[in-house]
C-alpha positions as CSV (number, residue, x, y, z in Angstrom):
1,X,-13.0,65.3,13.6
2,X,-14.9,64.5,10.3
3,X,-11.6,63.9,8.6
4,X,-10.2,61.7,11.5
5,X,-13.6,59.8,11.2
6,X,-13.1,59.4,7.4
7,X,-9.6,58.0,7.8
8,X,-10.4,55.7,10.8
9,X,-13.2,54.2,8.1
10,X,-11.2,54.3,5.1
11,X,-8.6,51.6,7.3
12,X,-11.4,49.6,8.9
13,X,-12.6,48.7,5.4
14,X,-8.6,47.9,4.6
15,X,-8.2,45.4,7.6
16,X,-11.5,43.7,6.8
17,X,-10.2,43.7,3.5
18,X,-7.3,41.9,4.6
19,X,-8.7,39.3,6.8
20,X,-11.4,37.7,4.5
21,X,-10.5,34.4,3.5
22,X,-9.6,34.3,-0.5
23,X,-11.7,31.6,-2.2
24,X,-8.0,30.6,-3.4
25,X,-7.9,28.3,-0.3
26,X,-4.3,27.6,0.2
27,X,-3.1,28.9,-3.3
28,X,-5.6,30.8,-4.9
29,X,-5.6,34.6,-4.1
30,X,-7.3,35.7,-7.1
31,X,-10.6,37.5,-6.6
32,X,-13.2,34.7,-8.0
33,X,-11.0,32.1,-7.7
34,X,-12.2,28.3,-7.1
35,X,-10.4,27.2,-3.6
36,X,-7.0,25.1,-4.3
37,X,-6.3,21.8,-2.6
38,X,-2.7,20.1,-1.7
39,X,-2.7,16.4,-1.5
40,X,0.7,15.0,-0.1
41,X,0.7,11.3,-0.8
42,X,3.8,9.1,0.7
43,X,4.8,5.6,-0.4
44,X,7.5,3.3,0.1
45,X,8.5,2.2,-3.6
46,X,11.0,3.7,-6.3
47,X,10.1,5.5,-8.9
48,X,10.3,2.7,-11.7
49,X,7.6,0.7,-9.4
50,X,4.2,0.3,-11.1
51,X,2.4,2.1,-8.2
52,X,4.4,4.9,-8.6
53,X,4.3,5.1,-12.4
54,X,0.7,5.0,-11.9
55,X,0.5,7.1,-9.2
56,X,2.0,9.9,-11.9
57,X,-0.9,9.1,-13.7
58,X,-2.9,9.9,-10.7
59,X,-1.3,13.1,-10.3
60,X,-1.6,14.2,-14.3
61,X,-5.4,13.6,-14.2
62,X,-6.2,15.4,-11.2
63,X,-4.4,18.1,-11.4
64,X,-5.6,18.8,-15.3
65,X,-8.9,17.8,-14.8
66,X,-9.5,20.0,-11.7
67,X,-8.5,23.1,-13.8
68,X,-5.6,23.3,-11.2
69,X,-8.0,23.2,-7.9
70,X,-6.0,20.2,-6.9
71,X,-2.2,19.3,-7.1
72,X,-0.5,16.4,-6.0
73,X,2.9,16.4,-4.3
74,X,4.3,12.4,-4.8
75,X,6.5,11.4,-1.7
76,X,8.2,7.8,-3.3
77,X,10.6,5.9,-1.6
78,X,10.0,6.2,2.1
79,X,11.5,9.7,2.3
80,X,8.8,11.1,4.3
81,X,8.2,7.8,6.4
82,X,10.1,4.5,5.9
83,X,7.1,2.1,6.9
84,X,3.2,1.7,5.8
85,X,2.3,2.0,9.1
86,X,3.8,5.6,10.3
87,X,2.1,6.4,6.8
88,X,-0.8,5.6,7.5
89,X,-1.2,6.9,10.9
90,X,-0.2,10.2,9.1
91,X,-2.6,9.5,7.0
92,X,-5.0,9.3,9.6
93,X,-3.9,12.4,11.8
94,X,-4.2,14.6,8.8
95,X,-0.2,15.5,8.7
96,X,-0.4,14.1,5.1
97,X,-3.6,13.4,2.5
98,X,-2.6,10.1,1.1
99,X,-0.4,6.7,0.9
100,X,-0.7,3.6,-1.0
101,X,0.3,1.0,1.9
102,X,0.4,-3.2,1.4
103,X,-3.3,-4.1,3.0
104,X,-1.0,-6.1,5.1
105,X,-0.1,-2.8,6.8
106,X,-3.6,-2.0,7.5
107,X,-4.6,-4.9,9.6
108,X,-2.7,-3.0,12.1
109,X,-5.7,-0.2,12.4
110,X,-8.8,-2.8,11.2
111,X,-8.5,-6.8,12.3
112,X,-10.6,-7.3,9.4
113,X,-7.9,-6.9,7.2
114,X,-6.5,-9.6,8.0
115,X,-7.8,-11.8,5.7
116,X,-5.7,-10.6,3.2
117,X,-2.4,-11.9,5.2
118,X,-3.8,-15.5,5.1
119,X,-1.5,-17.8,3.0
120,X,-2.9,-20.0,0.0
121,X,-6.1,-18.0,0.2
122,X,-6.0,-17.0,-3.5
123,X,-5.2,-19.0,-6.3
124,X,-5.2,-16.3,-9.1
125,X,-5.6,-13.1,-9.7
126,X,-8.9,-13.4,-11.0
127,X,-10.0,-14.9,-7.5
128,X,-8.4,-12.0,-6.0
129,X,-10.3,-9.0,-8.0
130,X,-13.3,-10.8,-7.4
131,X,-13.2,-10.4,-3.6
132,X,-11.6,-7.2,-3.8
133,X,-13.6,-5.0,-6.0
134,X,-16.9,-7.1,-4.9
135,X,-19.0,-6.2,-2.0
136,X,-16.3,-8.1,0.4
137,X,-13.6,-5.4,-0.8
138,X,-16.0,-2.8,-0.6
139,X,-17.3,-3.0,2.7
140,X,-14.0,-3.5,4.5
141,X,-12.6,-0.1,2.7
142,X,-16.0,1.7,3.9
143,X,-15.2,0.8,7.3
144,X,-11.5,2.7,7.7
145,X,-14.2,5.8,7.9
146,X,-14.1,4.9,11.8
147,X,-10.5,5.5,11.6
148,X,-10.7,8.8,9.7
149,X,-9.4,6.8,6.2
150,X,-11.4,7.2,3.2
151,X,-10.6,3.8,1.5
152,X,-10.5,4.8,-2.3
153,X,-9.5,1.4,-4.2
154,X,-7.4,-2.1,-3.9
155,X,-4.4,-2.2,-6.6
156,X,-1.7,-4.8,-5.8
157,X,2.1,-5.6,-5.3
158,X,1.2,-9.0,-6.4
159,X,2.1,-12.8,-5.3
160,X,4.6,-12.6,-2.8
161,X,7.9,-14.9,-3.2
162,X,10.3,-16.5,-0.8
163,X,14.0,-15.6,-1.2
164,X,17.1,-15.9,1.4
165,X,20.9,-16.1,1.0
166,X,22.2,-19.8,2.6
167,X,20.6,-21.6,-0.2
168,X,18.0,-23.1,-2.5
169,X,14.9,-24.0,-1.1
170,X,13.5,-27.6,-2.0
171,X,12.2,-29.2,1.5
172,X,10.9,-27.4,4.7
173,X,14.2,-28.2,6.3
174,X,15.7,-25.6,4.1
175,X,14.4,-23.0,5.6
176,X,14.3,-24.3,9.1
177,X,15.9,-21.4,11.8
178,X,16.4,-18.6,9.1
179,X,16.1,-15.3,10.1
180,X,13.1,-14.1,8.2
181,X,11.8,-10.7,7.3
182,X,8.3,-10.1,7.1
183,X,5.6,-7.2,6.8
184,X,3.9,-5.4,9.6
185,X,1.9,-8.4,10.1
186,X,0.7,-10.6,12.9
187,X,-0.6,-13.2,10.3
188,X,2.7,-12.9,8.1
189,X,4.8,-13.2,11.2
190,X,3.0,-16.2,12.5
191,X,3.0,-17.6,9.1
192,X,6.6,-18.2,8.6
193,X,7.2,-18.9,12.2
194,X,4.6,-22.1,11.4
195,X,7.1,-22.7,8.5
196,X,9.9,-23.3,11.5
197,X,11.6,-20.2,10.5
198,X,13.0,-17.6,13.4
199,X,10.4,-14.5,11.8
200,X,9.8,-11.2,12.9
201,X,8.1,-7.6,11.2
202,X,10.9,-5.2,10.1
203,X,9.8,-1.8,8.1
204,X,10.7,-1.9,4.6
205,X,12.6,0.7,4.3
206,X,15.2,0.3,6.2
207,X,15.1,-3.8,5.1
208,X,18.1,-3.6,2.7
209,X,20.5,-2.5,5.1
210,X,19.3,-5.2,7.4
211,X,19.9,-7.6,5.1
212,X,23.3,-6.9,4.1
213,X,24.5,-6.9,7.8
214,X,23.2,-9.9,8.0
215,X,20.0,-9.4,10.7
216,X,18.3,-11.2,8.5
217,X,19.2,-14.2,6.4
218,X,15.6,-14.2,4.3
219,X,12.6,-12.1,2.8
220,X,9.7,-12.5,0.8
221,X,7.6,-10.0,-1.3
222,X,6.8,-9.3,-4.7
223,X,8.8,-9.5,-7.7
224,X,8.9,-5.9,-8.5
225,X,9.9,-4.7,-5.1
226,X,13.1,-7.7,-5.8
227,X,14.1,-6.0,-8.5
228,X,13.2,-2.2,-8.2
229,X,15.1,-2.1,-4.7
230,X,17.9,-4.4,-5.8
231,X,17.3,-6.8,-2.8
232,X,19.5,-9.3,-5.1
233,X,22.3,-8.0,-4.6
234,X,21.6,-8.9,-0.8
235,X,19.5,-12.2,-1.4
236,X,20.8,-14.9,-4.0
237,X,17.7,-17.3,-3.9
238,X,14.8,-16.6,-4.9
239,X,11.4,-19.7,-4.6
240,X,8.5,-18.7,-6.7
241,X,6.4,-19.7,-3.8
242,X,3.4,-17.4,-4.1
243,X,2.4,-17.6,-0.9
244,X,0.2,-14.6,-0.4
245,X,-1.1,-12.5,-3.2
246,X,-0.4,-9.0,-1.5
247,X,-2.9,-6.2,-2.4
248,X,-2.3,-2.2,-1.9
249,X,-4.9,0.3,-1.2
250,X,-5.3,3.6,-2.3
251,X,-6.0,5.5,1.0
252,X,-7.0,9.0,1.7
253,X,-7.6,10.8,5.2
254,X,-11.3,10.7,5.5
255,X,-11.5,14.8,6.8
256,X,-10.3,16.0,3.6
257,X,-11.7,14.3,1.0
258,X,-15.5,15.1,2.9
259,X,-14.0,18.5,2.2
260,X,-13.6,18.4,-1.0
261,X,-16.5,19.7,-3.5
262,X,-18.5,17.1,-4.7
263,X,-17.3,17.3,-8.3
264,X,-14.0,17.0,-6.9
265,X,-14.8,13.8,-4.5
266,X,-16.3,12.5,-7.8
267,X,-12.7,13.0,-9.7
268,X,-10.8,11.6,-7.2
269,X,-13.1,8.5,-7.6
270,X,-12.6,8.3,-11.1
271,X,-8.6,8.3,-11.1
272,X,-8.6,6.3,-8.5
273,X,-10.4,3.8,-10.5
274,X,-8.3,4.3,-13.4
275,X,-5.2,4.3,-10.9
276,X,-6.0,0.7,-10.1
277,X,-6.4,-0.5,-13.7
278,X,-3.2,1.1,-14.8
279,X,-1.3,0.2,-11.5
280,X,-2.6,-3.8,-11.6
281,X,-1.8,-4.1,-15.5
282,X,1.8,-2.8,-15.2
283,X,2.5,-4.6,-12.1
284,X,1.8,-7.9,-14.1
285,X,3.9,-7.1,-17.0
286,X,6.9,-6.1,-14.7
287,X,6.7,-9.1,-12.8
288,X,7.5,-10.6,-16.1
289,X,10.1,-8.4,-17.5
290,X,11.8,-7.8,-13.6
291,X,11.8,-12.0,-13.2
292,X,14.1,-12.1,-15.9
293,X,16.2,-9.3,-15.1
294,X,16.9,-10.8,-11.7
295,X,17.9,-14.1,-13.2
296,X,20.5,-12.1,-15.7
297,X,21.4,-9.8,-12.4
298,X,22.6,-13.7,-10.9
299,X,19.9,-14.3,-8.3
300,X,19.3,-18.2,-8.6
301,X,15.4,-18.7,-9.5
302,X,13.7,-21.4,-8.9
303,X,9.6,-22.9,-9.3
304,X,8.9,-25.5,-6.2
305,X,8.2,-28.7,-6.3
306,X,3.8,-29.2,-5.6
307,X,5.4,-31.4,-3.3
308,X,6.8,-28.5,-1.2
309,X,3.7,-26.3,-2.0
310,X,1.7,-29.3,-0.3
311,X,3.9,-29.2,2.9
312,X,3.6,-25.3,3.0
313,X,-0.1,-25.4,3.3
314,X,-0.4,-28.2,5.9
315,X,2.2,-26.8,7.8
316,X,0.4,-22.8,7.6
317,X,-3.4,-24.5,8.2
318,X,-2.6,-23.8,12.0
319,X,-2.2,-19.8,11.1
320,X,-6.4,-20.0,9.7
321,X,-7.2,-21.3,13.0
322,X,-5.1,-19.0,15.0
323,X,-6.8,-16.1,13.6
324,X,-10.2,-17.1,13.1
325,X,-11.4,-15.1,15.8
326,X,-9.4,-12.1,15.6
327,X,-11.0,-11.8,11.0
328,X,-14.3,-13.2,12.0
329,X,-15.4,-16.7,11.1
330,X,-18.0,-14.9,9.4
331,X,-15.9,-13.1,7.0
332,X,-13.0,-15.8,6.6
333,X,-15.9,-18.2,5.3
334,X,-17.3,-15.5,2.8
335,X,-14.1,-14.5,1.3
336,X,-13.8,-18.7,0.8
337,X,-17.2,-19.0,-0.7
338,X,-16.1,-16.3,-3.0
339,X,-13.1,-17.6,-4.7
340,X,-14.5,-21.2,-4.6
């Protein structure tokens, strides 16, 4: 009996060996081992995109820096999820840790947001930063906590251009009826319907092929996405209209990064940060280097007139009105104070 007894002990201790929990977390197994974290973070652009090439960047410094408690598995190119949105939602559910969306994109889960989408409302870059990395740009990423999002930074995809394939665009009546493109975006869409175009929100990764059949006739977006997704060889005509400048976000599912140690939630911070300076310094330089590659790829470039420019922001002026209610008078008239 004493030897059953002995044996019977000898296996409890094996099973409770067994079932504790390793401090590996999910891939440490070691005995003293700091607990491991996965982050899965899902974009939309290629891999020769600035927010990708910075998001490598990302990627190096946390996974050094951490000593290996945290790797990053990049997801470029929509092949986990071909819009912002269904990112971001997985984002949100947990299914995935992080995304870098357009903000436009995320006035879909905070009205707020949708300041951003308002055309004409920055001039420069430098008015831009100043409301984003202020208390304005601050605040608004603080509050995607009540949507389980832990808002880490603002980087950018830039000023947004106009392009289509019937022709030059020198005169509203050029683009009168087109079939236009735009973001997940009740502001975009009503935007370019105010222009007198036929607009509606399409997800961007599936755009190219819609395009080239001919469901749509016109687009507008950065000058890096132009070029990096090859959208000339589907658009001819491109307006330097600069319409909206379009910031991303660096965004991170709200459960997990509260899980994180603090020295951890500390690094995260700090790439981020570095992220955005990287990410916002090569996006400017490709938008010059990609403009002229799409000229010698045969898209026709062209500046507008301040003529045209005039009649685009007399004809959106209805679009600040529209949606005064929905951003907040409040808001809308401290984002203008800002950049006065």
């Amino acid at each position: 009996m004493k030897k059953v007894l002995l044996v019977l002990f000898a296996a409890l201790i094996t099973l409770a060996a067994c079932g504790r929990p390793s401090s590996g977390g999910d891939g440490g197994s070691e005995e003293g081992s700091k607990e491991t974290y996965t982050i899965s973070l899902a974009h939309l652009v290629s891999e020769d995109q600035s927010s990708h090439i910075a998001a490598e960047s990302f990627k190096k410094k946390l996974e050094e820096e951490s000593d290996g408690q945290l790797k990053v598995e990049l997801h470029p190119n929509g092949e986990l999820y071909p819009s912002d949105r269904e990112a971001i939602e997985a984002v949100q559910q947990g299914n995935i840790q992080m995304t870098i969306p357009a903000v436009a994109s995320i006035s879909s889960f905070n009205e707020d947001f949708m300041v951003f989408d308002l055309p004409f409302l920055f001039e420069s870059y430098e008015q831009a930063y100043k409301v984003l990395d202020g208390e304005i740009g601050q605040g608004l990423l603080d509050d995607l906590s009540e949507q389980n999002i832990k808002g880490l930074v603002f980087a950018e995809n830039g000023f947004r251009h106009l392009s289509n394939n019937k022709g030059p665009v020198e005169s509203l009546e050029d683009i009168q009826g087109l079939k236009m493109r735009t973001l997940e975006s009740a502001v975009h869409t009503a935007t370019f319907n105010a222009l007198g175009m036929n607009a509606s929100p399409f997800a961007f990764g599936e755009l190219y092929t819609a395009l080239q059949q001919g469901t749509y006739d016109a687009m507008e977006a950065p000058v890096s996405l132009f070029y990096t997704n090859k959208f000339y060889e589907v658009q001819d005509y491109l307006t330097l209209t600069g319409h909206v400048y379009a910031p991303t976000a660096l965004l991170m599912n709200n459960d997990f990064y509260k899980g994180l140690p603090k020295d951890l939630q500390d690094l995260v911070m700090e790439a981020s940060e570095e992220y955005r300076t990287e990410q916002r310094e090569l996006a400017q330089k490709q938008d010059s280097e990609f403009l002229e590659e799409l000229k010698a790829e045969g898209m026709e470039v062209n500046e507008p007139s301040e003529e045209l420019i005039k009649s685009f922001k007399e004809e959106v002026q209805s679009v600040y009105d529209e949606f005064e209610d929905d951003i907040g008078k409040d808001l809308l008239e401290k984002v203008q104070k800002a950049v006065e």
